[in-house]
C-alpha positions, 0 to 999 in steps of 0.5 A, spaced: 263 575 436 256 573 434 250 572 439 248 566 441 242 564 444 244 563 451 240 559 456 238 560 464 236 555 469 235 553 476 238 545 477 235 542 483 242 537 482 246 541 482 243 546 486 245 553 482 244 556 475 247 553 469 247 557 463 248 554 456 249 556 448 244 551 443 249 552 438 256 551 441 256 543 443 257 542 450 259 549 452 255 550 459 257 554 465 255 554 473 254 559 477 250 560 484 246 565 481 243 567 474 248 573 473 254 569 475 251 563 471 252 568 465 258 571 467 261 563 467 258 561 461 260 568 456 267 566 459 266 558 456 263 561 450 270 565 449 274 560 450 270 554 445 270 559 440 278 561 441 279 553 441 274 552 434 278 556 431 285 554 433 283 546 431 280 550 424 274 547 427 268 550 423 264 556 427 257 554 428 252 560 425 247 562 431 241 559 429 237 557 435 231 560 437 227 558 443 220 556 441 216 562 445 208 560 446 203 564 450 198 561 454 191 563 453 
């Protein structure tokens, strides 16, 4: 399995954390917390790589990289 970015946050809207991965269109999960957010999302991941490669869809290289700045 390769390492995809993954990202966290609090949604004011939907009231909990959603996790998601850049790389892989659409694949997001929910969770009430950030580790339950994480948890989800590992699943979604496993499941949309399985599913890319069942459809012989091509499995995008982990390419995203947040930009990281500093504030001086």
């Amino acid at each position: 399995m390769k390492d995809y970015h993954i990202n966290i946050f609090y949604s004011d809207n939907d009231e909990g954390y959603i996790a998601d991965i850049p790389d892989l269109k659409n694949c997001s999960a929910f969770g009430a917390t950030p580790s339950e957010a994480l948890e989800q999302v590992l699943i979604a991941q496993k499941l949309w790589l399985e599913e890319a490669r069942n459809s012989n869809l091509e499995i995008p290289r982990p390419l995203y990289r947040p930009l990281i700045y500093q504030v001086a």
